[in-house]
Structure formats: C-alpha cells, structure tokens
C-alpha positions in Angstrom: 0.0 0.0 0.0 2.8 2.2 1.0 6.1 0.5 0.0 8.1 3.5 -1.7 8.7 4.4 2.3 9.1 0.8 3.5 13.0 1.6 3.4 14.4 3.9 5.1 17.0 6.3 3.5 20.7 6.5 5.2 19.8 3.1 7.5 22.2 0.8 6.1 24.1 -0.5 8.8 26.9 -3.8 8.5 30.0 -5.2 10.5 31.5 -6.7 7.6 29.6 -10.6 8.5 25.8 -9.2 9.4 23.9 -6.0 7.7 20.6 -3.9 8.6 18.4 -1.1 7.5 15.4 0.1 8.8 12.1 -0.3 7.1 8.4 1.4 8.3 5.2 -0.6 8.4 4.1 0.0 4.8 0.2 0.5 6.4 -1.7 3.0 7.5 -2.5 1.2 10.9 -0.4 -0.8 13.2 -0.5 -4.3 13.2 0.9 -7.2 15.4 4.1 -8.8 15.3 2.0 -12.3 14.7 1.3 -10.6 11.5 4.3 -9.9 10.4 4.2 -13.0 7.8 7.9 -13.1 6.0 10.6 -10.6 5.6 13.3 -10.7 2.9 16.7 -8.8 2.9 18.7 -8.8 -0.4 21.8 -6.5 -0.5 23.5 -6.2 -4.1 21.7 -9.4 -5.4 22.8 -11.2 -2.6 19.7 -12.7 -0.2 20.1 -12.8 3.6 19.4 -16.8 4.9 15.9 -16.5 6.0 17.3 -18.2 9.2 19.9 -15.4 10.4 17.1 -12.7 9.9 16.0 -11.1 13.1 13.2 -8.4 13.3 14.0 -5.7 16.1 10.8 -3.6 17.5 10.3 -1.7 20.6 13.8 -2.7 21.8 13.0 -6.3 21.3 14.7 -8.6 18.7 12.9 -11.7 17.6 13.9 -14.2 14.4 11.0 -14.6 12.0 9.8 -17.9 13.3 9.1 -16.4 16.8 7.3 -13.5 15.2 3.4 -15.6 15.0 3.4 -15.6 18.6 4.4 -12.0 19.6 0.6 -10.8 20.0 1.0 -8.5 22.6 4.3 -6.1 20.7 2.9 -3.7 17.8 4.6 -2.3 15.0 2.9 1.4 14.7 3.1 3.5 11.9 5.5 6.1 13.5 8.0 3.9 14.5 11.2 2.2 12.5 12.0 -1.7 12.9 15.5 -3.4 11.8 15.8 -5.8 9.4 19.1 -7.9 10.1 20.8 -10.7 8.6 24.4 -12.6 7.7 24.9 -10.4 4.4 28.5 -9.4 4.0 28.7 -6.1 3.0 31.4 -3.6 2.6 30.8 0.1 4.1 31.5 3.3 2.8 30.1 2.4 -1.0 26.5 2.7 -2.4 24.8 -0.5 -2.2 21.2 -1.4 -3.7 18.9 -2.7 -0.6 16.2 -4.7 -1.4 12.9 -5.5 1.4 10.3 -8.2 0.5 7.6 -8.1 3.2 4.6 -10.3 3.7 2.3 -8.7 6.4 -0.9 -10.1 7.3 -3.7 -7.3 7.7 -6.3 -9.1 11.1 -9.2 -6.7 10.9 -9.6 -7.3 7.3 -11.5 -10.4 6.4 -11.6 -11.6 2.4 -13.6 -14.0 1.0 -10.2 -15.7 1.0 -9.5 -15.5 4.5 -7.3 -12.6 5.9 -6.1 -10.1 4.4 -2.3 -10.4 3.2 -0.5 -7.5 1.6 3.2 -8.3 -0.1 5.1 -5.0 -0.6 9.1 -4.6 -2.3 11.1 -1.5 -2.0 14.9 -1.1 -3.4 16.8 1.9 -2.5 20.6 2.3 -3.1 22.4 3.8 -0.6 26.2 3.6 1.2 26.2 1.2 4.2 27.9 2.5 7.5 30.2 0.1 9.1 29.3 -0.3 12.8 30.4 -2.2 16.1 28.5 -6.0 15.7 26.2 -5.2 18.4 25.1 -2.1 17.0 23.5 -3.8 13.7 20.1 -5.2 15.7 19.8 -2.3 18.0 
C-alpha cells in the first residue's frame, strides 16, 4: 500500500559478516508482530538466509519464526523496525537494498481469508560500518 517508504534512506548499517536497514510498516494502521508474515533482505543481489534474519521492535529482537506468537508487541506506523541478517557487505560504498515483506492485515476479512498484503522497496544507498552489536539495536 505504501512500499516507496518501507525503506528507510541513510539506515544501512553492516560489521562486515551481518547487515541492517530500517524499514516502516508500509500500512496505515499498526499491526501485530504475529502478522508480520515473511521478511526478505537482499543487498547487491545477494539474499540474507531467512534463518539469520532477526526483526528488532520496541527494543526487542525476535527471528521470524518467533514472530506468529508476539501478539502482545505492535509495530505502529511512526516507528522504524530493523531488518538484520548474515549479508556481507562492505561500508563506505553505495549499495542497492532490497525488502520483500509479507504482512498479514487481522481486521480485514476476504472472502479468501485474511487479508495479506506483499510489498518490495529497493533503494541504493552507502552502508555505514558499525560495532556488531550495533547492527540489531
């Protein structure tokens, strides 16, 4: 619905081994962290390993597989989450950043069953190099 602001500019963030930007709920309403479906983090062509992504929200981190039980932590519209994942990526050079995220919508039934909405964004921008435990903070 929104997805030209689901990355945000200047966010890219890596240690060398793990990379992050920050994206915005591409919704006009918050939603759960159970509905965050899937989240996809591609940096120069190159695809994070769905298993090293972790999704950081109101100074919580949680991998995508314990995402469909957080139903009490929202993602609202004014706040910024961070993507992570084991991306190597050098800083200090423009990079294209790519987001693919799946987000289940509660309050809207289909005929289908919930609503899900599946939104891209790609930005280039230069990634910052950072400590390691900066990256899902």
């Amino acid at each position: 619905m929104i997805p030209d602001r689901l990355i945000e500019e200047g966010t890219l963030r890596t240690d060398g081994t793990r990379t992050s930007v920050e994206v915005r709920i591409p919704w006009y309403r918050a939603i759960p962290a159970s509905c965050i479906a899937d989240v996809e983090l591609t940096v120069d062509g190159a695809s994070a390993p769905r298993e090293s992504i972790t999704w950081t929200m109101n100074d919580r981190t949680f991998t995508l597989d314990e995402l469909p039980e957080e139903t009490d932590e929202w993602w609202y519209v004014l706040d910024s989450a961070v993507v992570s994942g084991e991306l190597p990526v050098v800083g200090d050079r423009e990079h294209t950043v790519e987001v693919g995220l799946k987000l289940y919508i509660p309050y809207i039934i289909t005929d289908h069953g919930v609503l899900q909405i599946e939104e891209h964004n790609t930005k280039t921008m230069k990634a910052e190099e950072t400590k390691a435990e900066a990256i899902d903070a």
